[in-house]
PDB file of N, CA, C and O in Angstrom:
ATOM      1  N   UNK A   1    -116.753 -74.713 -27.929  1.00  0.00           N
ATOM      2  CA  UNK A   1    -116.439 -73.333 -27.607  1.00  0.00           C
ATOM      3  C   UNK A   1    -116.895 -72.465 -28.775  1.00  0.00           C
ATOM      4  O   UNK A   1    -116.548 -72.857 -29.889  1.00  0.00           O
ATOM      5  N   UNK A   2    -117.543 -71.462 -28.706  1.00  0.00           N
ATOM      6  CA  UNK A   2    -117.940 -70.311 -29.368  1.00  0.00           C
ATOM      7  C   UNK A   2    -117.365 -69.785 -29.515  1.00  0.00           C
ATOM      8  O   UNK A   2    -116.334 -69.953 -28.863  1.00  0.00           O
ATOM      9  N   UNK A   3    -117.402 -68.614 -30.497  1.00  0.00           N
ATOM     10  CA  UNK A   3    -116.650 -67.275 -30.891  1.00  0.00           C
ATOM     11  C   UNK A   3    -116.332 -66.403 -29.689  1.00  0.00           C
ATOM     12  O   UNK A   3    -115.343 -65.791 -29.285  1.00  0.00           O
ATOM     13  N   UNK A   4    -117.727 -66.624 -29.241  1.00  0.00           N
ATOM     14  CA  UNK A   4    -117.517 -65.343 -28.063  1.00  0.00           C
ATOM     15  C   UNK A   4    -116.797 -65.838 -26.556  1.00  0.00           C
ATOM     16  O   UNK A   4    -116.705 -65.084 -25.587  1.00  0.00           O
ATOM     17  N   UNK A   5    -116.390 -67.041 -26.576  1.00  0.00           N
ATOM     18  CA  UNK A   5    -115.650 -67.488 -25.755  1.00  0.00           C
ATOM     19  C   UNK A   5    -114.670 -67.657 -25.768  1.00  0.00           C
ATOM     20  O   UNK A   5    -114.038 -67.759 -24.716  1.00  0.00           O
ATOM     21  N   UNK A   6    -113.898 -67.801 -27.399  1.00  0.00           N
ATOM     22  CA  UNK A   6    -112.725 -67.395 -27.559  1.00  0.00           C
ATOM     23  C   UNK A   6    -112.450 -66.599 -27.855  1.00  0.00           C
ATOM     24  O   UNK A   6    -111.219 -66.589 -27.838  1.00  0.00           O
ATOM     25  N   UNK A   7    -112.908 -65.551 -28.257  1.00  0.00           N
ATOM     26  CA  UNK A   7    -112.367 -63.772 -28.336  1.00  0.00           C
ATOM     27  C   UNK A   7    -112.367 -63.350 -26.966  1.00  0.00           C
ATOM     28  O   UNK A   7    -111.516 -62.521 -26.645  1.00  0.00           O
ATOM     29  N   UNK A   8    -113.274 -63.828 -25.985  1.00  0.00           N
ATOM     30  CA  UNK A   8    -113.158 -63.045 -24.783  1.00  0.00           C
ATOM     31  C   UNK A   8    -112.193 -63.876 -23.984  1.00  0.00           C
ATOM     32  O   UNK A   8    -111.419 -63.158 -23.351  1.00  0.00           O
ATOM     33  N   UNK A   9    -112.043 -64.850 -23.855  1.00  0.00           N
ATOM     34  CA  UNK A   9    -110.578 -65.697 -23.198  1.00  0.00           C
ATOM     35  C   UNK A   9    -108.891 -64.880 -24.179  1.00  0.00           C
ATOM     36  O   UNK A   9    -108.120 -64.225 -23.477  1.00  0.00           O
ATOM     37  N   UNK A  10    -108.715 -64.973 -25.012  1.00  0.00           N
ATOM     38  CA  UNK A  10    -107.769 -64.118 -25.985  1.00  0.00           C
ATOM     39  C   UNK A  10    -107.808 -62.808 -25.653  1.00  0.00           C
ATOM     40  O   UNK A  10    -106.783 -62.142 -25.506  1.00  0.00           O
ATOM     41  N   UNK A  11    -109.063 -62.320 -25.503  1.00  0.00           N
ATOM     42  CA  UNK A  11    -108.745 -60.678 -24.760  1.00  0.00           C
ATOM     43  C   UNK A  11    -108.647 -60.681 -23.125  1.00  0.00           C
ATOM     44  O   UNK A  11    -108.192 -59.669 -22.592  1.00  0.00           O
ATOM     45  N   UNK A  12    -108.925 -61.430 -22.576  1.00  0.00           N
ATOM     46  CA  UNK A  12    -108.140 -61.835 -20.974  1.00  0.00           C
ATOM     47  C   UNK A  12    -106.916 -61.780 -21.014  1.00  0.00           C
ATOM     48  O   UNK A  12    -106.256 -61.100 -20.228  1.00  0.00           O
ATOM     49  N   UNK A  13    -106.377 -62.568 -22.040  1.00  0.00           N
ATOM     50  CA  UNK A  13    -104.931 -62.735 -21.849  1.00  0.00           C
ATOM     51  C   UNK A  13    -104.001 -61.587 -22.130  1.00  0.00           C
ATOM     52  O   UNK A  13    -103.118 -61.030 -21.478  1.00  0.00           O
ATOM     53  N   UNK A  14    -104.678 -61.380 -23.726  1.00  0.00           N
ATOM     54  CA  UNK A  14    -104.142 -60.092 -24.219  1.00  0.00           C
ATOM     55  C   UNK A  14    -104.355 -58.739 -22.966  1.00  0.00           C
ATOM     56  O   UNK A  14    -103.342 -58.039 -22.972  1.00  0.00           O
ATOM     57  N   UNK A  15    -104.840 -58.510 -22.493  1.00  0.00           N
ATOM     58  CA  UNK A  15    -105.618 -57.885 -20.846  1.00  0.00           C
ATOM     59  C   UNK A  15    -104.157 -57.950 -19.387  1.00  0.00           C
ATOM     60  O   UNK A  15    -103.501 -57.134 -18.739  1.00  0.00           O
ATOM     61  N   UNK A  16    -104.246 -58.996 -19.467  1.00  0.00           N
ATOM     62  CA  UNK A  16    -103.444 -59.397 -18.466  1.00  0.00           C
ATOM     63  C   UNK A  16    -101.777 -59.361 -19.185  1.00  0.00           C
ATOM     64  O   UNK A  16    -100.877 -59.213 -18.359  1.00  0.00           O
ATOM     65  N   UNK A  17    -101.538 -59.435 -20.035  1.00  0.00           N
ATOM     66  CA  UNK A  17    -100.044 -58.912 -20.788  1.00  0.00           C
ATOM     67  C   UNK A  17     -99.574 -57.115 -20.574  1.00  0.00           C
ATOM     68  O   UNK A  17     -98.689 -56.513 -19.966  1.00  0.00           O
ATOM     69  N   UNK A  18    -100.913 -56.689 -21.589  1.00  0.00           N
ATOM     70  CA  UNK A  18    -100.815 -55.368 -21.213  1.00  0.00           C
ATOM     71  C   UNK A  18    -100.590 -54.687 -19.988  1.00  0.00           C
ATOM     72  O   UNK A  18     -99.848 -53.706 -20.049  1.00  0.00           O
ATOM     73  N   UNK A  19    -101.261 -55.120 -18.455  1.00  0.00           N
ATOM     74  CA  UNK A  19    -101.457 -55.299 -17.558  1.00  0.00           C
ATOM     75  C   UNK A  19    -100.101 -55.275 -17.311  1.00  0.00           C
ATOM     76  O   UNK A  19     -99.597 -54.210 -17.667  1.00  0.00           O
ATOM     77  N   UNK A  20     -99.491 -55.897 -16.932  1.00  0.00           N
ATOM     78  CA  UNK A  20     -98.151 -56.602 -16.475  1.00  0.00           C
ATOM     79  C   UNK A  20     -97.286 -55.581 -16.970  1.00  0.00           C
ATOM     80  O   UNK A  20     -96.435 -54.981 -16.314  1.00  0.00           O
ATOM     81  N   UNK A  21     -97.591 -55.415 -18.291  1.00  0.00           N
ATOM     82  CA  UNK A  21     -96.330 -54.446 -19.045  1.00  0.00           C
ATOM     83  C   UNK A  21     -96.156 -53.176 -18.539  1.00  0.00           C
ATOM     84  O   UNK A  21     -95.158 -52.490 -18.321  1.00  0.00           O
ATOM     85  N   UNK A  22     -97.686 -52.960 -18.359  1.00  0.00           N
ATOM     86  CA  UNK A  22     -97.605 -51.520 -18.079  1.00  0.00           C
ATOM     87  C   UNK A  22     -96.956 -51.030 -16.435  1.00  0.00           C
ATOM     88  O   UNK A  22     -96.544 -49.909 -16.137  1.00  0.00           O
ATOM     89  N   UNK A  23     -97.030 -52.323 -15.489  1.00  0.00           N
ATOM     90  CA  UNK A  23     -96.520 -52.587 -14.266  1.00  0.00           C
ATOM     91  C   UNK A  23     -95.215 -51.820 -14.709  1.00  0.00           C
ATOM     92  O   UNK A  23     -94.794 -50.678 -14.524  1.00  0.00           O
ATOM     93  N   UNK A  24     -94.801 -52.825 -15.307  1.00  0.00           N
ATOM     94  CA  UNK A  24     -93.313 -53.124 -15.521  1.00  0.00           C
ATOM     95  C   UNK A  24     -92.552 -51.745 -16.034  1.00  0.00           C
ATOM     96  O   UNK A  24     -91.506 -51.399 -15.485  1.00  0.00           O
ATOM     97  N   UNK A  25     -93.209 -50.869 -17.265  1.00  0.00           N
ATOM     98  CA  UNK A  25     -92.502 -50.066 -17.286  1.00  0.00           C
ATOM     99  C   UNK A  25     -93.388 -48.733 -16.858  1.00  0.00           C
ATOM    100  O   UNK A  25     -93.483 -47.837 -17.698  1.00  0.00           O
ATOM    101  N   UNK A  26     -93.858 -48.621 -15.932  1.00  0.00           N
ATOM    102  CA  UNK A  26     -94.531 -47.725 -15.120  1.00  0.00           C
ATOM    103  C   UNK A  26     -95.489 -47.285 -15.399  1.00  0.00           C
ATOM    104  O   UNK A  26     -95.899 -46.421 -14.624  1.00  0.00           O
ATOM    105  N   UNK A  27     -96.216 -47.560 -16.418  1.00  0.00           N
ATOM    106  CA  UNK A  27     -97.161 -46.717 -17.694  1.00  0.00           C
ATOM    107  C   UNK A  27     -98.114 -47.154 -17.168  1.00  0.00           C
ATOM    108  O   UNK A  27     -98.341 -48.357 -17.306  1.00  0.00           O
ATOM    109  N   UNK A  28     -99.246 -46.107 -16.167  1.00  0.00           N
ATOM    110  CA  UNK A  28    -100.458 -46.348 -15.337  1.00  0.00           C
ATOM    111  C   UNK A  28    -101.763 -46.282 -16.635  1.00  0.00           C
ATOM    112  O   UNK A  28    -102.837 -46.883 -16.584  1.00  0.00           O
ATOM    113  N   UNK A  29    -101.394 -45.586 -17.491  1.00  0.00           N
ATOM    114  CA  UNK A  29    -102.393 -45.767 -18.837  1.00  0.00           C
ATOM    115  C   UNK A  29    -102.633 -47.030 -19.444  1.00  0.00           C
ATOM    116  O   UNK A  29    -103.767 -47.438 -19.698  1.00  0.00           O
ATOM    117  N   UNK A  30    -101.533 -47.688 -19.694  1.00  0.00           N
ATOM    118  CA  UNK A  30    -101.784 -48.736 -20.366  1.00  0.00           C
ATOM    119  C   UNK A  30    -101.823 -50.029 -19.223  1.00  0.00           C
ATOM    120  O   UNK A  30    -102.162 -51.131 -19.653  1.00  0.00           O
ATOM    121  N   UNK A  31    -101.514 -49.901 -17.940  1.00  0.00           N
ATOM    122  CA  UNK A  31    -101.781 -50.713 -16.977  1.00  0.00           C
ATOM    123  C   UNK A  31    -103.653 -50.532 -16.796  1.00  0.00           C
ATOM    124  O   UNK A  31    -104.378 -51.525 -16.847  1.00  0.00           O
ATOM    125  N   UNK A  32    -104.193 -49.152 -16.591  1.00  0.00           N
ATOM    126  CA  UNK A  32    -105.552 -49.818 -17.082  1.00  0.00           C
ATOM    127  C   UNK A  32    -106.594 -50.169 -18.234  1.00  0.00           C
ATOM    128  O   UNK A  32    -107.743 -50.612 -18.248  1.00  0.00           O
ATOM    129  N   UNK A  33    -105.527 -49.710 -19.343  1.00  0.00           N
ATOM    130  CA  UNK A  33    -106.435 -50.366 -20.400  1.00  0.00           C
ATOM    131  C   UNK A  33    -106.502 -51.894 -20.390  1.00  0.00           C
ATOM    132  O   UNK A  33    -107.479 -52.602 -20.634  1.00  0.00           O
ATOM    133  N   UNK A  34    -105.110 -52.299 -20.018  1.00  0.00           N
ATOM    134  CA  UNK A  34    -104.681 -53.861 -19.608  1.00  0.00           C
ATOM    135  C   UNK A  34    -106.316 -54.582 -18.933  1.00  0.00           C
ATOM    136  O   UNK A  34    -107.094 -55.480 -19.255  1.00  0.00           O
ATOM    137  N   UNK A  35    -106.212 -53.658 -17.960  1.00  0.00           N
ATOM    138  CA  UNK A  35    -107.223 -54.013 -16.922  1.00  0.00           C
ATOM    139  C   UNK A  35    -109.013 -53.838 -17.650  1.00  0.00           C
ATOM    140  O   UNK A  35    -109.969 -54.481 -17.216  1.00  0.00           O
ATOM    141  N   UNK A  36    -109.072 -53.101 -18.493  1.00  0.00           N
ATOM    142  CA  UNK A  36    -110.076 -52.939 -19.179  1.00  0.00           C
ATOM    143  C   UNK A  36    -110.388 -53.842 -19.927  1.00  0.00           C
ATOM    144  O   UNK A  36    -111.583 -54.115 -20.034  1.00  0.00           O
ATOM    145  N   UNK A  37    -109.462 -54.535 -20.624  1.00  0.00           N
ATOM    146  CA  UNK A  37    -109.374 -54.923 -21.606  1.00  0.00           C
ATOM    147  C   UNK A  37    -109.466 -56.625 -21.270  1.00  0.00           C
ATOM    148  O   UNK A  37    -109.850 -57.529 -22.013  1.00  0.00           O
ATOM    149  N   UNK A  38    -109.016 -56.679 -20.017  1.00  0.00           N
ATOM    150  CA  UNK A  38    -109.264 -58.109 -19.238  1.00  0.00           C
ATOM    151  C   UNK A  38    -110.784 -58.048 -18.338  1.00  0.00           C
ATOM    152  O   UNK A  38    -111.292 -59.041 -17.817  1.00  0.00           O
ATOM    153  N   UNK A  39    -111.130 -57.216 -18.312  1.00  0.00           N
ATOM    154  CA  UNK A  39    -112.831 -57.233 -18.095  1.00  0.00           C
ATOM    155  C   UNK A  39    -113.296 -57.758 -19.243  1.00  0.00           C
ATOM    156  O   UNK A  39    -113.674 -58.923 -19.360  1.00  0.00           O
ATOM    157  N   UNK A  40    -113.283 -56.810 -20.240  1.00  0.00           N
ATOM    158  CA  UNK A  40    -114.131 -56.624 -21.234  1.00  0.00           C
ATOM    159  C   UNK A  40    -113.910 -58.469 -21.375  1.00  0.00           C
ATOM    160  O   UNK A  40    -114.891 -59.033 -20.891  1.00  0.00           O
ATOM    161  N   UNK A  41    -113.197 -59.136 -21.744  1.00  0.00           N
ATOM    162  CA  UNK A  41    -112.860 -60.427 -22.113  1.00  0.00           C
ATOM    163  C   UNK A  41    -113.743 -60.967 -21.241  1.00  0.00           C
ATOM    164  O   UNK A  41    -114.732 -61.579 -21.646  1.00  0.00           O
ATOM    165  N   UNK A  42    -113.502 -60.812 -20.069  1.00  0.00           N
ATOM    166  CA  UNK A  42    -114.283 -61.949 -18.756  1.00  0.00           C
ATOM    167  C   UNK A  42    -115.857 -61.915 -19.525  1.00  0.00           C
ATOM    168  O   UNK A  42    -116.552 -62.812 -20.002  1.00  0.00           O
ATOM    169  N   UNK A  43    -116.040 -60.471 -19.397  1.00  0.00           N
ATOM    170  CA  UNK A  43    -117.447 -60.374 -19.763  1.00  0.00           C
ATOM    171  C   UNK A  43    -118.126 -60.736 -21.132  1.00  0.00           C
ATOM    172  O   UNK A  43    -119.309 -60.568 -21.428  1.00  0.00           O
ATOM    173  N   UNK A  44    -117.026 -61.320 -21.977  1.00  0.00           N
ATOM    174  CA  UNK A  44    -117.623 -61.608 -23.332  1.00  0.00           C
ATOM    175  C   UNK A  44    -117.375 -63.329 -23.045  1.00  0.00           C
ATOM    176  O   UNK A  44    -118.234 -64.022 -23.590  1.00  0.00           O
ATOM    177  N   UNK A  45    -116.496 -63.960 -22.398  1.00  0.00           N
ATOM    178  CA  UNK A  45    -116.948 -64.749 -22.342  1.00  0.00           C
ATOM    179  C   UNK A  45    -118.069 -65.291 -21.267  1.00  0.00           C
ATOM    180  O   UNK A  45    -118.451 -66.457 -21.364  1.00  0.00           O
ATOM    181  N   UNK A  46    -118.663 -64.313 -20.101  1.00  0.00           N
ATOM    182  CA  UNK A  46    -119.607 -65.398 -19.792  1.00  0.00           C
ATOM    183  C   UNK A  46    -120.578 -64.859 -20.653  1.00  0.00           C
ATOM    184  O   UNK A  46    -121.575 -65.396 -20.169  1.00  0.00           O
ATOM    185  N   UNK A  47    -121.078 -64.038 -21.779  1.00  0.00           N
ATOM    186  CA  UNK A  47    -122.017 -63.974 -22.465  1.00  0.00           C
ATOM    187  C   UNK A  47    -122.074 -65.304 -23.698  1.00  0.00           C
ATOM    188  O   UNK A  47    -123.034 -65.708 -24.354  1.00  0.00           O
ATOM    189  N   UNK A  48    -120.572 -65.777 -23.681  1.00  0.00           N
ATOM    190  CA  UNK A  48    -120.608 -66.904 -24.764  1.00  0.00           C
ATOM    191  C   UNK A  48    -120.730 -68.088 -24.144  1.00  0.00           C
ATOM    192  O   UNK A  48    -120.650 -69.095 -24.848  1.00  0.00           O
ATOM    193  N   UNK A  49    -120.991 -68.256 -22.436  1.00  0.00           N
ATOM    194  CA  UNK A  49    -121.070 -69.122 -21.479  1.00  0.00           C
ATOM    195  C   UNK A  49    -122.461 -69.494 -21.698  1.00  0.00           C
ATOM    196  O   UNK A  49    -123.037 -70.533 -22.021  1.00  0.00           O
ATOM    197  N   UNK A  50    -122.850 -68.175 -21.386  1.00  0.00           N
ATOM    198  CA  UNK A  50    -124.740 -67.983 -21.306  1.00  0.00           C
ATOM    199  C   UNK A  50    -125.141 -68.508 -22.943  1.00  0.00           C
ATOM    200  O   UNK A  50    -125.821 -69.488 -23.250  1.00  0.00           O
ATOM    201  N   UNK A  51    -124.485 -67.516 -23.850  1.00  0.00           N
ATOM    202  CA  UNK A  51    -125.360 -68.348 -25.157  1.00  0.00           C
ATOM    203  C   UNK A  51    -124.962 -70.348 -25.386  1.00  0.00           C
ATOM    204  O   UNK A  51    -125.794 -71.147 -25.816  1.00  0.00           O
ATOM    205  N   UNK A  52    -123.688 -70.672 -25.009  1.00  0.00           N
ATOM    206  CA  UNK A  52    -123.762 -71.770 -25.256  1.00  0.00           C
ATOM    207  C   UNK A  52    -124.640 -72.550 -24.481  1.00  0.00           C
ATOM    208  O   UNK A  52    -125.541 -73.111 -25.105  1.00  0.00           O
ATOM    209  N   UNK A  53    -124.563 -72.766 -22.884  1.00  0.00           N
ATOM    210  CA  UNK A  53    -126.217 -72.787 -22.452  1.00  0.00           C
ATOM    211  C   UNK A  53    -127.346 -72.809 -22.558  1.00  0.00           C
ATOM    212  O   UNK A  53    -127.938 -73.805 -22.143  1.00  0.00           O
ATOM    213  N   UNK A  54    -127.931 -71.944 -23.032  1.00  0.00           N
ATOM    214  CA  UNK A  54    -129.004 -71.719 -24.027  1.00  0.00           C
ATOM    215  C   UNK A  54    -129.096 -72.656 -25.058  1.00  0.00           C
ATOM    216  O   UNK A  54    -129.928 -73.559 -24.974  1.00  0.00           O
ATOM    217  N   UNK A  55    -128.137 -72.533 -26.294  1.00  0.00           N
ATOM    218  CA  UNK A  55    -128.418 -73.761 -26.996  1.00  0.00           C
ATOM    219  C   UNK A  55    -128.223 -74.807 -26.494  1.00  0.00           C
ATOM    220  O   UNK A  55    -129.103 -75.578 -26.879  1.00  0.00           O
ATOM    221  N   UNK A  56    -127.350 -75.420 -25.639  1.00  0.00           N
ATOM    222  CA  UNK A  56    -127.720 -76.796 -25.054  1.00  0.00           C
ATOM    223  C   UNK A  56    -129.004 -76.786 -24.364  1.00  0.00           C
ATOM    224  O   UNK A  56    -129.918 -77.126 -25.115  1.00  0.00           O
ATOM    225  N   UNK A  57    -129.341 -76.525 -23.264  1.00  0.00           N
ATOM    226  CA  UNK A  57    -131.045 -76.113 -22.763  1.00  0.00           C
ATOM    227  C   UNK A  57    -132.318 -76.007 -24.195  1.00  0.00           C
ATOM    228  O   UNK A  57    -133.444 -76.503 -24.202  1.00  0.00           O
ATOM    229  N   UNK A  58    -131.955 -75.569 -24.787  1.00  0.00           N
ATOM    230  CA  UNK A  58    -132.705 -75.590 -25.973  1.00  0.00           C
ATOM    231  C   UNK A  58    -133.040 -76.968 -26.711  1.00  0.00           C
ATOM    232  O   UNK A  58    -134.156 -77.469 -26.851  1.00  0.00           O
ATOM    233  N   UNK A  59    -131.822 -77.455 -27.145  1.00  0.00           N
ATOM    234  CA  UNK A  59    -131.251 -78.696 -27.729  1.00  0.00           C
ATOM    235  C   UNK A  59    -131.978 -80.132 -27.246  1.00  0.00           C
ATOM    236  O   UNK A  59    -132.371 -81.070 -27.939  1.00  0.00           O
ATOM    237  N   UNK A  60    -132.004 -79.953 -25.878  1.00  0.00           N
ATOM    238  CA  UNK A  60    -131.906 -80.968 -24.844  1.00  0.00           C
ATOM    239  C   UNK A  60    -133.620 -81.149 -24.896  1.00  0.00           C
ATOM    240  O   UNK A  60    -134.204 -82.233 -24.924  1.00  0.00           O
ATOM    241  N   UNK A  61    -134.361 -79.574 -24.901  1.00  0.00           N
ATOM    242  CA  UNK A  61    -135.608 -79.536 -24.433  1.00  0.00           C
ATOM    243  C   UNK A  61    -136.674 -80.298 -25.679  1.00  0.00           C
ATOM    244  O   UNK A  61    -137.785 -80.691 -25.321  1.00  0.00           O
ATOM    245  N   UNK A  62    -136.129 -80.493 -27.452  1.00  0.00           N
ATOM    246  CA  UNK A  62    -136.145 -80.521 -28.862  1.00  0.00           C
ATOM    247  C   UNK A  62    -136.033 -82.394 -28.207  1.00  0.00           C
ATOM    248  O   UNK A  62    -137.070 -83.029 -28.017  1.00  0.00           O
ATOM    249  N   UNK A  63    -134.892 -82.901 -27.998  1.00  0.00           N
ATOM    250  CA  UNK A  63    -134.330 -84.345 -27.981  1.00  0.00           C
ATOM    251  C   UNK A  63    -135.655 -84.730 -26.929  1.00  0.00           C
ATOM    252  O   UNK A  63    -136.257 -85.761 -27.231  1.00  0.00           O
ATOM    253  N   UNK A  64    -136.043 -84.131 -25.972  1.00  0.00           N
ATOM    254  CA  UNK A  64    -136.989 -84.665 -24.695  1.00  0.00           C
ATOM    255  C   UNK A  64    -138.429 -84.636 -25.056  1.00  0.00           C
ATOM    256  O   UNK A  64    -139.345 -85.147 -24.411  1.00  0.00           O
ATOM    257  N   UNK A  65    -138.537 -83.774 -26.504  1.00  0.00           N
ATOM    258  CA  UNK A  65    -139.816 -83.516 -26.994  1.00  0.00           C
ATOM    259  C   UNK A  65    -140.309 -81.809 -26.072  1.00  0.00           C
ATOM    260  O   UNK A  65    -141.349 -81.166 -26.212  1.00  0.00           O
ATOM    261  N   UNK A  66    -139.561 -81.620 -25.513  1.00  0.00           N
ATOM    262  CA  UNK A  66    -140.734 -80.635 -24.579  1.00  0.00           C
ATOM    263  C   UNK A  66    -140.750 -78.931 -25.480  1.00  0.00           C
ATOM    264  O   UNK A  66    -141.278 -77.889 -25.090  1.00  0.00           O
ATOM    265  N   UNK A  67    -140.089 -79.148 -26.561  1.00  0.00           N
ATOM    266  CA  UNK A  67    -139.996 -78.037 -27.329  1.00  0.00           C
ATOM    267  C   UNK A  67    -140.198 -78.061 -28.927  1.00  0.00           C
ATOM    268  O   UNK A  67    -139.666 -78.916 -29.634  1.00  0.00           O
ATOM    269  N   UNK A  68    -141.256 -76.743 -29.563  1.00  0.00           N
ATOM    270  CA  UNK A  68    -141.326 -77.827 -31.259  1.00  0.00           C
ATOM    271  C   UNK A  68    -139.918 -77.285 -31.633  1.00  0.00           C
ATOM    272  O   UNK A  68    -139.042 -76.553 -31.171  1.00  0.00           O
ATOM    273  N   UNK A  69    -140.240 -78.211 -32.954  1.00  0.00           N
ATOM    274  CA  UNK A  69    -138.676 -78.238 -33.552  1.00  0.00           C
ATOM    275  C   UNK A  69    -138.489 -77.068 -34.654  1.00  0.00           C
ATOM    276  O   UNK A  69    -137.405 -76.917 -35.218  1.00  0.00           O
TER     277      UNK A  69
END
């Protein structure tokens, strides 16, 4: 796991707390930053999805010869 897969899983959660809270005590502001803030996460981790990918695909292509080193 990467950086960017665990900052953006941690800001999901942190996302989905806020979220909830803001349910809870009526606060439509911070119910969508909640919600913002649990995007923003989704979306940082599939960018740390995509880069870890990449270096494996990379990695793999180096071990098979089909890439210089």
């Amino acid at each position: 796991m990467n950086k960017d897969q665990f900052k953006g899983r941690v800001n999901v959660a942190h996302g989905k707390v806020k979220e909830i809270f803001g349910k809870l005590v009526g606060n439509m502001t911070l119910q969508v930053q909640g919600k913002m803030q649990k995007n923003m996460g989704k979306m940082q981790t599939i960018y740390g999805d995509f880069n870890d990918d990449v270096k494996h695909s990379i990695n793999n292509a180096k071990v098979q010869g089909w890439a210089p080193a």
